[in-house]
PDB file of N, H, CA, C and O in Angstrom:
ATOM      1  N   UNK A   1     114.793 -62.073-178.926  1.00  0.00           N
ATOM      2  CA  UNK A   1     115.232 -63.097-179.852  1.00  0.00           C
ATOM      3  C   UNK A   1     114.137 -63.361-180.875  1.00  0.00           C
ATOM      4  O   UNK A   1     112.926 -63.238-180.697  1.00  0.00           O
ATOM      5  N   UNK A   2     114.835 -63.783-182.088  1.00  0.00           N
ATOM      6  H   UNK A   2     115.819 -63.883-182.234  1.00  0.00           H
ATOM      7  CA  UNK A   2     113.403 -63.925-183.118  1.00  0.00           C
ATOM      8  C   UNK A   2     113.836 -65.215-183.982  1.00  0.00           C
ATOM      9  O   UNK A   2     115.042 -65.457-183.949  1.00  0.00           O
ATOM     10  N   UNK A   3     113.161 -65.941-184.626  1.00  0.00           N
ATOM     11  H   UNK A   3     112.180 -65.745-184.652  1.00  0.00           H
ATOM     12  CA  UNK A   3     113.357 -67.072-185.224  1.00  0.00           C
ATOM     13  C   UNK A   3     113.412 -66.952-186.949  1.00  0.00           C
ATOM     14  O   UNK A   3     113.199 -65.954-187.638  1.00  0.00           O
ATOM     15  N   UNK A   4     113.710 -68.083-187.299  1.00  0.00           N
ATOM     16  H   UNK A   4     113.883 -68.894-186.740  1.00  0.00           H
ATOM     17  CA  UNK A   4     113.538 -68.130-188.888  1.00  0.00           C
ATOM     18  C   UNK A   4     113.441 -69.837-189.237  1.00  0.00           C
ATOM     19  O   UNK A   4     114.297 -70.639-188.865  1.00  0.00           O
ATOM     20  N   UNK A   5     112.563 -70.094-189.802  1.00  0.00           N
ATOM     21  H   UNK A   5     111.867 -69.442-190.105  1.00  0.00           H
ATOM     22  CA  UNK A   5     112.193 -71.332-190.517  1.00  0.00           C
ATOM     23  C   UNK A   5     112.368 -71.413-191.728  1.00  0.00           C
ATOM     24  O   UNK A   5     112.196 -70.451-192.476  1.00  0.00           O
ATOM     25  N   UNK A   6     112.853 -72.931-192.246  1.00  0.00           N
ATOM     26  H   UNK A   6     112.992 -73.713-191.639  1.00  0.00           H
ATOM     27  CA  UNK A   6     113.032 -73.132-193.419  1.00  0.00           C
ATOM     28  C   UNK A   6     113.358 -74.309-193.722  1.00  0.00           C
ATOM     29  O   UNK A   6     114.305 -74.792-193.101  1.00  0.00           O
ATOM     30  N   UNK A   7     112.715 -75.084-194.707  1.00  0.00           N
ATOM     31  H   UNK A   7     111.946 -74.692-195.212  1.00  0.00           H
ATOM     32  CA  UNK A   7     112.993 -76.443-195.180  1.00  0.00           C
ATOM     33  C   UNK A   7     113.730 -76.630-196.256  1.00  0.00           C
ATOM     34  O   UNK A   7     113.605 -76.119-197.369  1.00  0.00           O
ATOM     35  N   UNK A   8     114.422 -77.307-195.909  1.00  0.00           N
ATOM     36  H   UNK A   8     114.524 -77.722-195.005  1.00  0.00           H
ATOM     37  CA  UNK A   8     115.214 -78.367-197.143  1.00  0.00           C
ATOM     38  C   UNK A   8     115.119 -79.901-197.433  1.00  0.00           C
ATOM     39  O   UNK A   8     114.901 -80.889-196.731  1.00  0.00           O
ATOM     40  N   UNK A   9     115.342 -79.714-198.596  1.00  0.00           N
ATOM     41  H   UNK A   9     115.519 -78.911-199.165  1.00  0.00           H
ATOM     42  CA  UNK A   9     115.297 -81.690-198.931  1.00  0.00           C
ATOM     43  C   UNK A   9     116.659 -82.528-198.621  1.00  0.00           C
ATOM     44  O   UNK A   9     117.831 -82.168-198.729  1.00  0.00           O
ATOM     45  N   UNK A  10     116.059 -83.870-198.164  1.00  0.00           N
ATOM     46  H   UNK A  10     115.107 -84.162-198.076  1.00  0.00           H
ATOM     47  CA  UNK A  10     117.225 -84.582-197.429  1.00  0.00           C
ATOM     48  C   UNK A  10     118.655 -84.598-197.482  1.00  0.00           C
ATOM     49  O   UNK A  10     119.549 -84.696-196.641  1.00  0.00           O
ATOM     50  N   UNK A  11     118.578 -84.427-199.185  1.00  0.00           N
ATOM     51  H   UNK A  11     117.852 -84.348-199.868  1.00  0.00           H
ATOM     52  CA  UNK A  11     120.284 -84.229-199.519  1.00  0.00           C
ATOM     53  C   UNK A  11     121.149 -82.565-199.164  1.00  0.00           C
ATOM     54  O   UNK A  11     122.372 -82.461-199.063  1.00  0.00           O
ATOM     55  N   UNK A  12     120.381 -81.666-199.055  1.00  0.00           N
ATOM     56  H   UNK A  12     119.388 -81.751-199.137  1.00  0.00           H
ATOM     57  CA  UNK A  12     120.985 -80.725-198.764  1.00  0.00           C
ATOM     58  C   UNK A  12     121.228 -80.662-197.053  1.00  0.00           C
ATOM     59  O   UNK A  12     122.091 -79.885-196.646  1.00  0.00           O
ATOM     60  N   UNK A  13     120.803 -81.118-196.508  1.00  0.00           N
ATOM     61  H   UNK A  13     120.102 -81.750-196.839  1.00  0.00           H
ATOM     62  CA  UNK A  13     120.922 -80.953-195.275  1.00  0.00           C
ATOM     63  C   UNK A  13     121.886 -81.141-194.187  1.00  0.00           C
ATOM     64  O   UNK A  13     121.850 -80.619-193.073  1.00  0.00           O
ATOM     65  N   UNK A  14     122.945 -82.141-194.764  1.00  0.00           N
ATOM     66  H   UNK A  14     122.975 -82.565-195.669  1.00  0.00           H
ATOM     67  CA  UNK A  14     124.321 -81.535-194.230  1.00  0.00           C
ATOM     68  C   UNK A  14     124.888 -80.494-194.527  1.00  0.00           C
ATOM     69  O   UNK A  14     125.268 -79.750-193.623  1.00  0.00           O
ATOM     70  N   UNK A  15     125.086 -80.176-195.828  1.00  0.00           N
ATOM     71  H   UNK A  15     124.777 -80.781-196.562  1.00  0.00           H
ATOM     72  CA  UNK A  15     125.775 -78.798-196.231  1.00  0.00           C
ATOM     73  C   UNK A  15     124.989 -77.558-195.268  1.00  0.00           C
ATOM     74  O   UNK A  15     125.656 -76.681-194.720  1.00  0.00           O
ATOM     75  N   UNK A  16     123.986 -77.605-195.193  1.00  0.00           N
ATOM     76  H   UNK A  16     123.443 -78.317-195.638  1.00  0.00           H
ATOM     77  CA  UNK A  16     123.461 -76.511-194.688  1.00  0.00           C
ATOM     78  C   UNK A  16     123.797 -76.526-192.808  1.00  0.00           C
ATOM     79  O   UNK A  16     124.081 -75.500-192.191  1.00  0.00           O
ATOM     80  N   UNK A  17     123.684 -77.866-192.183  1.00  0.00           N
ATOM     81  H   UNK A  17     123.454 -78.700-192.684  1.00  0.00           H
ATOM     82  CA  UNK A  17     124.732 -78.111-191.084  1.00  0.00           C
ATOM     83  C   UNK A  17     125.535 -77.432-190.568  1.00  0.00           C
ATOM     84  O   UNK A  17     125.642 -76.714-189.574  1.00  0.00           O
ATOM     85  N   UNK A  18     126.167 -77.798-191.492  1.00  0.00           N
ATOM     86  H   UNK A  18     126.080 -78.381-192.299  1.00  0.00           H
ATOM     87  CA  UNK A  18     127.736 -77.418-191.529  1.00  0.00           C
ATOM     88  C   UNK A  18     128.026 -76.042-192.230  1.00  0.00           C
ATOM     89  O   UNK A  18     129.164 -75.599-192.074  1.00  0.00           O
ATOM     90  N   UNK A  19     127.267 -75.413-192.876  1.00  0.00           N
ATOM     91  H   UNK A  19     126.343 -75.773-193.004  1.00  0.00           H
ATOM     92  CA  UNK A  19     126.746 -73.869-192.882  1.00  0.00           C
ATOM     93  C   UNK A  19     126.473 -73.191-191.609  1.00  0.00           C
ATOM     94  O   UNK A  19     126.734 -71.990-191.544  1.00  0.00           O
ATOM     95  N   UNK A  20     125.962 -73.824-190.541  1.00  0.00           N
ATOM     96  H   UNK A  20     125.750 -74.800-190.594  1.00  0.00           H
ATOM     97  CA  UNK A  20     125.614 -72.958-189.605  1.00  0.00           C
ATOM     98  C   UNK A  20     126.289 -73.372-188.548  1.00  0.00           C
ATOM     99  O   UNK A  20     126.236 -72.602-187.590  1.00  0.00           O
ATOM    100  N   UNK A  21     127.002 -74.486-188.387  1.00  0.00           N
ATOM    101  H   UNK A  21     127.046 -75.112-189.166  1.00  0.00           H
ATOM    102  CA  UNK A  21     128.114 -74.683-187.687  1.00  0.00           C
ATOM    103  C   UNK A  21     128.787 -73.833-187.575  1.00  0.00           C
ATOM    104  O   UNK A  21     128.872 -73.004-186.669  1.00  0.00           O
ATOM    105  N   UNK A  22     129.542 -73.995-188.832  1.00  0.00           N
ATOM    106  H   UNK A  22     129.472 -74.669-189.568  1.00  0.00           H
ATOM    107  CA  UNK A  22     130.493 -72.949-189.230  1.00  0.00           C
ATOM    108  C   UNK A  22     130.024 -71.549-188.639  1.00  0.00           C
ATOM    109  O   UNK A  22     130.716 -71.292-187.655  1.00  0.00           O
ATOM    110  N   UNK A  23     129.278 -70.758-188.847  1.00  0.00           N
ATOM    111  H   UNK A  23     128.716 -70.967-189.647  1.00  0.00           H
ATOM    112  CA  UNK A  23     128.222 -69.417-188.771  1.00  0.00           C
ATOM    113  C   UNK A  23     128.884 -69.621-187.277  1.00  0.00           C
ATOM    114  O   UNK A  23     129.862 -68.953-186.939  1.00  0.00           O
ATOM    115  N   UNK A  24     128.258 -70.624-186.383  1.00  0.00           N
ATOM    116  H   UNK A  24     127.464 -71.166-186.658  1.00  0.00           H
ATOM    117  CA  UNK A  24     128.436 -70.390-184.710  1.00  0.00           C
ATOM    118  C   UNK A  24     130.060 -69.941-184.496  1.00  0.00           C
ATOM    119  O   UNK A  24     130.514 -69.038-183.794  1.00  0.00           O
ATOM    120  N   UNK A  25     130.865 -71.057-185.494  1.00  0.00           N
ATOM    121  H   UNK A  25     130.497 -71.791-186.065  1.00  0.00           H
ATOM    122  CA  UNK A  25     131.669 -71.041-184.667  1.00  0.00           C
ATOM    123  C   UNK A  25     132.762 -69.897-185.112  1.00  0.00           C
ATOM    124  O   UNK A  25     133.964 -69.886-184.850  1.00  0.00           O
ATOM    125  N   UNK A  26     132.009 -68.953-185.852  1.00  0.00           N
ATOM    126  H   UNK A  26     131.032 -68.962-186.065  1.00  0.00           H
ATOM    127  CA  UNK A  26     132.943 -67.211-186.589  1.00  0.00           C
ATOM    128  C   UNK A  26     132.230 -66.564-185.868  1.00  0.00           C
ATOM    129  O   UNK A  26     132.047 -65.360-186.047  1.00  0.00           O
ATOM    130  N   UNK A  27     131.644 -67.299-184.834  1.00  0.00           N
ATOM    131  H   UNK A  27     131.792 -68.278-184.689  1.00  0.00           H
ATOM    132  CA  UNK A  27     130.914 -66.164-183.728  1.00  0.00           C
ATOM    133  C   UNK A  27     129.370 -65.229-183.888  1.00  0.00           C
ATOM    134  O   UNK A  27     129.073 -64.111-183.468  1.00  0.00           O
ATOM    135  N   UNK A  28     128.721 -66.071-184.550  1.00  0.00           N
ATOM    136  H   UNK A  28     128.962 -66.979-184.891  1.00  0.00           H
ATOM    137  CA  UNK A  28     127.614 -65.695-184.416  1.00  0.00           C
ATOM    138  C   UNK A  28     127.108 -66.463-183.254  1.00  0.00           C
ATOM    139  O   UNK A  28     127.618 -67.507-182.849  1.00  0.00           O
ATOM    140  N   UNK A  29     125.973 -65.823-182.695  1.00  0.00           N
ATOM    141  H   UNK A  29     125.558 -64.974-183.023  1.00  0.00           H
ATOM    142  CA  UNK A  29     125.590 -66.296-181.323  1.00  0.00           C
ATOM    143  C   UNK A  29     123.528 -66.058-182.140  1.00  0.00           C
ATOM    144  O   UNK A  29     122.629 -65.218-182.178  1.00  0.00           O
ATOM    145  N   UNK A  30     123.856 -67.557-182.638  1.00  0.00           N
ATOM    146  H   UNK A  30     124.586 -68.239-182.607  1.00  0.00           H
ATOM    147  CA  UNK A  30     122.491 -68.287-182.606  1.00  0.00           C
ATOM    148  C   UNK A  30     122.504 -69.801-182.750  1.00  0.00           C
ATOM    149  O   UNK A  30     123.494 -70.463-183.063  1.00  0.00           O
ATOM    150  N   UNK A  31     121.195 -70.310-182.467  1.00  0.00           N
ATOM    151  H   UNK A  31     120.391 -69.772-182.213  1.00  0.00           H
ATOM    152  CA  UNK A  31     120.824 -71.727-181.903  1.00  0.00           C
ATOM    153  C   UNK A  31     120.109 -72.238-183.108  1.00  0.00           C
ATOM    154  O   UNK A  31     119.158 -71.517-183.411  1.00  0.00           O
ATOM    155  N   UNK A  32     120.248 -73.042-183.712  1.00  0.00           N
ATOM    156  H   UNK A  32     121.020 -73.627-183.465  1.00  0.00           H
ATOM    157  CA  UNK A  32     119.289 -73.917-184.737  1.00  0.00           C
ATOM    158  C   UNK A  32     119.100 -75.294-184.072  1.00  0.00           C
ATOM    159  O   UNK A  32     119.766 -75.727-183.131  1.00  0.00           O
ATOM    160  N   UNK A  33     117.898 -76.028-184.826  1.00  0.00           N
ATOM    161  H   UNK A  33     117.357 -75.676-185.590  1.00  0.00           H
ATOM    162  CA  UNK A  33     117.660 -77.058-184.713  1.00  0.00           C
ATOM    163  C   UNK A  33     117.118 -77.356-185.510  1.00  0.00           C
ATOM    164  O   UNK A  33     116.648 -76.469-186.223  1.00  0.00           O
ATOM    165  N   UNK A  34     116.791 -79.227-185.962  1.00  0.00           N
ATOM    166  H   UNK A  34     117.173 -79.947-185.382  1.00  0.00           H
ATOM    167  CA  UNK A  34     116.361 -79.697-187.117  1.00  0.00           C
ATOM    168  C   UNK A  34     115.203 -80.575-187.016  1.00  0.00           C
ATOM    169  O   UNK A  34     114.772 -81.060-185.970  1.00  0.00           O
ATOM    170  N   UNK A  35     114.937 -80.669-187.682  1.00  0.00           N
ATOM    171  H   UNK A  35     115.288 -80.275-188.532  1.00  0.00           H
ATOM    172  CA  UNK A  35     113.526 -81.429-187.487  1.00  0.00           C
ATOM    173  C   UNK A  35     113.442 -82.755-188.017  1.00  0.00           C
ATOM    174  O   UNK A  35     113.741 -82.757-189.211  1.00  0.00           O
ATOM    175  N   UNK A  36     113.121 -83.975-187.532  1.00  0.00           N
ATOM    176  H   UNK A  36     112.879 -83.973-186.562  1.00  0.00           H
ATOM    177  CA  UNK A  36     113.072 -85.149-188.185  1.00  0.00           C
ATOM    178  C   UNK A  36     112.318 -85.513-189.335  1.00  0.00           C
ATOM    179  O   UNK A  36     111.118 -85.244-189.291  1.00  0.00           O
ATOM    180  N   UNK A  37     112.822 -86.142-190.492  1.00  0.00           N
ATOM    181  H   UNK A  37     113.797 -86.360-190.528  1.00  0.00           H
ATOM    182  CA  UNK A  37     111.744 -86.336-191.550  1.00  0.00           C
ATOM    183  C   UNK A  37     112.690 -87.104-192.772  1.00  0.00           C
ATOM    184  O   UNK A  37     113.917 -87.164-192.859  1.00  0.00           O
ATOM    185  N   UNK A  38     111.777 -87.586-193.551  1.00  0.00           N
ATOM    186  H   UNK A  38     110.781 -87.537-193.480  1.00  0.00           H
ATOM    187  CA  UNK A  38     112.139 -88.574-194.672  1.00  0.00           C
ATOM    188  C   UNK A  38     112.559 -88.124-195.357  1.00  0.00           C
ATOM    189  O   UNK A  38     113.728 -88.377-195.652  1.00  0.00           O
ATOM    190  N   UNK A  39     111.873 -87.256-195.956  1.00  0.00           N
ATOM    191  H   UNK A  39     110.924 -87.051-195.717  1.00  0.00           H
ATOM    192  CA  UNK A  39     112.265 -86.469-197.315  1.00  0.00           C
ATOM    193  C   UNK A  39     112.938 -85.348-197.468  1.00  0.00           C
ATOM    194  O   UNK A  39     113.786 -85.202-198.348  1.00  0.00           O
ATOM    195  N   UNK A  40     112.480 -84.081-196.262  1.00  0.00           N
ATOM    196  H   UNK A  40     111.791 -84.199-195.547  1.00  0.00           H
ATOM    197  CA  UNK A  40     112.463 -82.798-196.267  1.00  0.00           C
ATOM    198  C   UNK A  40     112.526 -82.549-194.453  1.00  0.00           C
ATOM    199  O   UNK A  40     111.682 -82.993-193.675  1.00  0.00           O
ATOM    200  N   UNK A  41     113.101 -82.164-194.270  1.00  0.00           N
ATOM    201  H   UNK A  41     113.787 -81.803-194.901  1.00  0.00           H
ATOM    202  CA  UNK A  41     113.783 -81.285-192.741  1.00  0.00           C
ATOM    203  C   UNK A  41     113.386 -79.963-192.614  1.00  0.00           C
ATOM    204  O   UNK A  41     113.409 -79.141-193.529  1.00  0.00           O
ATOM    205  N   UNK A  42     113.006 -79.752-191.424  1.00  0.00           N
ATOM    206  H   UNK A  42     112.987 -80.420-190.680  1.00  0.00           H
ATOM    207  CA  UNK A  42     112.677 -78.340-191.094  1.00  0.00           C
ATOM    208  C   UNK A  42     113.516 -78.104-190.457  1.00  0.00           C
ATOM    209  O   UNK A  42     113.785 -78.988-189.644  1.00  0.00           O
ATOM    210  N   UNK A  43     114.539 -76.644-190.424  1.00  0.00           N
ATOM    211  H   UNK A  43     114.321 -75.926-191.084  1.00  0.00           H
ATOM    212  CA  UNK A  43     115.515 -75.995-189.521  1.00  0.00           C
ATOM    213  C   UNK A  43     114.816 -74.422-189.362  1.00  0.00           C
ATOM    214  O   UNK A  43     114.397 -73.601-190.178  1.00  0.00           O
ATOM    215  N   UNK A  44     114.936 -74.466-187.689  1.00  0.00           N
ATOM    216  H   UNK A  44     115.276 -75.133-187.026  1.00  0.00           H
ATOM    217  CA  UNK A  44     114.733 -73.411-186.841  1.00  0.00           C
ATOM    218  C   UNK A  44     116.113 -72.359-186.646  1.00  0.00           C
ATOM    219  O   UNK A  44     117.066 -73.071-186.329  1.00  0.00           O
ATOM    220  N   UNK A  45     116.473 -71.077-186.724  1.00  0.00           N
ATOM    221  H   UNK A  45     115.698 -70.499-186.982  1.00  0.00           H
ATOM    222  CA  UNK A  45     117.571 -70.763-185.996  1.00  0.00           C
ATOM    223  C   UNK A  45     116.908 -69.848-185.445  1.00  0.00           C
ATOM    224  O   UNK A  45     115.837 -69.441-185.895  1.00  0.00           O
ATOM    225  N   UNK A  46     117.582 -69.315-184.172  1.00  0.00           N
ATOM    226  H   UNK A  46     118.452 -69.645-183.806  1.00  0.00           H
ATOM    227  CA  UNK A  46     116.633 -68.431-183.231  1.00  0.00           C
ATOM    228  C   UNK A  46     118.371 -67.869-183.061  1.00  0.00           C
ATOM    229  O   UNK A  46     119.381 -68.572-183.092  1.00  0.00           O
ATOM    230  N   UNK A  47     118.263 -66.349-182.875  1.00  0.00           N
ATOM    231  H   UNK A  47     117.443 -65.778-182.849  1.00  0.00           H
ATOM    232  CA  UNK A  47     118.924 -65.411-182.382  1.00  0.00           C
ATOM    233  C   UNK A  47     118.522 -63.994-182.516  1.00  0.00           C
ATOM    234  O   UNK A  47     117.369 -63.787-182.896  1.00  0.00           O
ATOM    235  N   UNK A  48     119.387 -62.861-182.233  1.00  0.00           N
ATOM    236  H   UNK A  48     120.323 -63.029-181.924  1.00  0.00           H
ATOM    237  CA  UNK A  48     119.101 -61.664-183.017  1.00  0.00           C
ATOM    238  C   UNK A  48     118.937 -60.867-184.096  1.00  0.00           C
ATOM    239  O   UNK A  48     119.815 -60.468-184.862  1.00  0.00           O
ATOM    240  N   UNK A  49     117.853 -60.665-184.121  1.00  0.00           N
ATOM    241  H   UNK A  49     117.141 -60.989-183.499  1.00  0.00           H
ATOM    242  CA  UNK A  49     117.386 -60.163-185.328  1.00  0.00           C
ATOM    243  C   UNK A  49     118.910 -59.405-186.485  1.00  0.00           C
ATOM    244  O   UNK A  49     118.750 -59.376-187.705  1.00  0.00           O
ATOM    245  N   UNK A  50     119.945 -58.994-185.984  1.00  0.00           N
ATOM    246  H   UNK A  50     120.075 -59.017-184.993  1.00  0.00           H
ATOM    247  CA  UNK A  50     121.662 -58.877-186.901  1.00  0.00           C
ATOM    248  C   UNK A  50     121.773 -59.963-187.424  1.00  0.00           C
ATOM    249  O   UNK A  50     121.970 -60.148-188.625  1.00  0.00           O
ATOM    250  N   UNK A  51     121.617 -61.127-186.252  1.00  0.00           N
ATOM    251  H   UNK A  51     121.457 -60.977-185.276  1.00  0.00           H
ATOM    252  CA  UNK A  51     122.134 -62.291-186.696  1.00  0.00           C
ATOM    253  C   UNK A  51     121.688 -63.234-187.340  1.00  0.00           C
ATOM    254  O   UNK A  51     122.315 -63.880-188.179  1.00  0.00           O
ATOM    255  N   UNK A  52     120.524 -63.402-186.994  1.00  0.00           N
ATOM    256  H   UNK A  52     120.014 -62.877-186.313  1.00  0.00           H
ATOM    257  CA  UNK A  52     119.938 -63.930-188.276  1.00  0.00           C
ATOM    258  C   UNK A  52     119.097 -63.247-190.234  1.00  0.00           C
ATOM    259  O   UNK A  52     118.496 -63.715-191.202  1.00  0.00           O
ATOM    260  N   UNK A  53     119.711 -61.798-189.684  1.00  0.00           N
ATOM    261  H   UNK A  53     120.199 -61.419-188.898  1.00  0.00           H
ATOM    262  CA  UNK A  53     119.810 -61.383-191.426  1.00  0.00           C
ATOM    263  C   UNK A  53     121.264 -61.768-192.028  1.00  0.00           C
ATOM    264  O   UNK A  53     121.297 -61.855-193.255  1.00  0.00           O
ATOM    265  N   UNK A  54     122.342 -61.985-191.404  1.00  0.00           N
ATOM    266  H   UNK A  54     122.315 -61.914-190.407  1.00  0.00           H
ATOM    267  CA  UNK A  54     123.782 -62.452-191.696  1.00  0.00           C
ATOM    268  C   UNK A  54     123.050 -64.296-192.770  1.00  0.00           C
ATOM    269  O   UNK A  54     122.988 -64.470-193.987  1.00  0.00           O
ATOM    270  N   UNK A  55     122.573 -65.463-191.393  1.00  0.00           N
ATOM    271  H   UNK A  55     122.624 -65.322-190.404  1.00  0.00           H
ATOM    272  CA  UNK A  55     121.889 -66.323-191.630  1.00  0.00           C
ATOM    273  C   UNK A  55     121.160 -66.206-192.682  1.00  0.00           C
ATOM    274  O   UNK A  55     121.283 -67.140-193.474  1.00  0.00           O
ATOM    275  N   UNK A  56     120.384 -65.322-192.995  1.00  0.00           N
ATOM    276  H   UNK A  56     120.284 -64.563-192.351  1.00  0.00           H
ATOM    277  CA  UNK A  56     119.424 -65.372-193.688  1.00  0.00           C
ATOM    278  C   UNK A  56     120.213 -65.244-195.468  1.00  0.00           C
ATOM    279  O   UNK A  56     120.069 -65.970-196.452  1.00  0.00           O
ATOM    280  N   UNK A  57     121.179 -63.782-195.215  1.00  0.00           N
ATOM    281  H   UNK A  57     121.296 -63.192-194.416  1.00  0.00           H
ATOM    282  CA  UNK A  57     121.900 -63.784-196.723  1.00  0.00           C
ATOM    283  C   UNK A  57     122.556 -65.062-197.081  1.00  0.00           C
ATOM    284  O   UNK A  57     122.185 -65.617-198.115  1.00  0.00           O
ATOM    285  N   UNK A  58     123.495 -65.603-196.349  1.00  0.00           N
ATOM    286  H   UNK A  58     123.796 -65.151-195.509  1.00  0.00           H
ATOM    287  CA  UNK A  58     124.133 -66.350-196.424  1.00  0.00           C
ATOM    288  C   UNK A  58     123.683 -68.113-196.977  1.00  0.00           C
ATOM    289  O   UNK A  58     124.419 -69.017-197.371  1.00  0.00           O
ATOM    290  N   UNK A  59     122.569 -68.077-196.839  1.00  0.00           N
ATOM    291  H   UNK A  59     121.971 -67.342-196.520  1.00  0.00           H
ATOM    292  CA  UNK A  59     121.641 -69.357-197.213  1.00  0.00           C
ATOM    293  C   UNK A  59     121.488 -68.955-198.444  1.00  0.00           C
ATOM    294  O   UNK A  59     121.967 -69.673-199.322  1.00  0.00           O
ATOM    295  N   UNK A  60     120.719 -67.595-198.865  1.00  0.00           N
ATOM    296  H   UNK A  60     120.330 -67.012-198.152  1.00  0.00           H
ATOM    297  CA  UNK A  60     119.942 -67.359-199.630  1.00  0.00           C
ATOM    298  C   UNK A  60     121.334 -67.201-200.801  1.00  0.00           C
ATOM    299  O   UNK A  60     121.048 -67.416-201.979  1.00  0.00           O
ATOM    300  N   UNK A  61     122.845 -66.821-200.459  1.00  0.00           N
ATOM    301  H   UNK A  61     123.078 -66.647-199.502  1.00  0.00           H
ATOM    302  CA  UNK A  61     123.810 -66.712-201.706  1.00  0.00           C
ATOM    303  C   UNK A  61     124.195 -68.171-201.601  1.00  0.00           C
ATOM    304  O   UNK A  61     124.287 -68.677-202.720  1.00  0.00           O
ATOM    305  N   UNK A  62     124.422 -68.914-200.715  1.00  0.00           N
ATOM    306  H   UNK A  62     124.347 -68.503-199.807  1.00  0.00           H
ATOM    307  CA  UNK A  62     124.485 -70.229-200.689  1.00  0.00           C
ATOM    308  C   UNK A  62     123.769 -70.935-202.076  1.00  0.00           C
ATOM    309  O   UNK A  62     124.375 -71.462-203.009  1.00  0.00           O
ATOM    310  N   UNK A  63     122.591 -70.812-201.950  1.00  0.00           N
ATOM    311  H   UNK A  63     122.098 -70.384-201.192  1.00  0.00           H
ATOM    312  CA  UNK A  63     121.337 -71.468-202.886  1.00  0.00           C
ATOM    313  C   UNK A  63     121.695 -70.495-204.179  1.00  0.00           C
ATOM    314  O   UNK A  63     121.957 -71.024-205.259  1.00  0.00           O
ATOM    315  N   UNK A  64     121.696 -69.653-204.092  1.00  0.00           N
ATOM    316  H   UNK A  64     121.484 -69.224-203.215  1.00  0.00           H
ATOM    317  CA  UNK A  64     122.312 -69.109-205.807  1.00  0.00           C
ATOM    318  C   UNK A  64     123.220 -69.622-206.262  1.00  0.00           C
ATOM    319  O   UNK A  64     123.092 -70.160-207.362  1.00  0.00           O
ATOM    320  N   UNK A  65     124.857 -69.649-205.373  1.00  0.00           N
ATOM    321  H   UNK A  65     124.961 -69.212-204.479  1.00  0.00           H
ATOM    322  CA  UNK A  65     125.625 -70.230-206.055  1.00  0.00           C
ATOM    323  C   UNK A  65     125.456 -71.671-206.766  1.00  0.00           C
ATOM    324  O   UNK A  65     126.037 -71.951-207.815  1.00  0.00           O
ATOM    325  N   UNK A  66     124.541 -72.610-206.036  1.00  0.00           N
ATOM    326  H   UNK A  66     124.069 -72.383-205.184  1.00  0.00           H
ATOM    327  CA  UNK A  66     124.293 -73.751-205.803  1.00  0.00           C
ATOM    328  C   UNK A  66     123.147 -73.883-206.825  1.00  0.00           C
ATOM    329  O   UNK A  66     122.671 -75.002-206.636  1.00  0.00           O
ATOM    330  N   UNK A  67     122.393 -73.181-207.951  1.00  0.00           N
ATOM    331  H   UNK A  67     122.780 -72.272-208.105  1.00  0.00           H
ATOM    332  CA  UNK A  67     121.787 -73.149-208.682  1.00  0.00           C
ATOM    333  C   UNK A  67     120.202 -74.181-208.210  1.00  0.00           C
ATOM    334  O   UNK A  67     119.513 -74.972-208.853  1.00  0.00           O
ATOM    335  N   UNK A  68     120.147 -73.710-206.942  1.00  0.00           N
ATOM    336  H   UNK A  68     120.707 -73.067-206.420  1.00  0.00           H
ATOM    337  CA  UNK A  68     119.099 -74.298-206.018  1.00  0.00           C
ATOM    338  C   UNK A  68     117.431 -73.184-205.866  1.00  0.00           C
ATOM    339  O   UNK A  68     116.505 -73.554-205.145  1.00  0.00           O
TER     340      UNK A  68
END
């Protein structure tokens, strides 16, 4: 299993939630968690290295579309 870190600022951080909600529940088989904070949140997802390059595009076209 291998991890991936990455922060976002407070307001994005449901959408991105509910980004990887979603992700679990089309059957990807990885675990995130979030990190407490004021401003800016840290999210962990840990799975297989497939699955989190899926994770990984998917943020990263997320934030394009999103002019982020």
């Amino acid at each position: 299993m291998s991890t991936i870190s990455f922060t976002a600022g407070r307001l994005l951080c449901r959408p991105i939630r509910k980004g990887l909600e979603r992700m679990k529940f089309q059957g990807l088989d990885i675990q995130w968690m979030e990190s407490g904070g004021l401003i800016e949140r840290e999210f962990t997802v840990k799975g297989a290295d497939s699955q989190l390059r899926i994770v990984k595009k998917a943020i990263e076209a997320w934030a394009v579309e999103n002019n982020l």
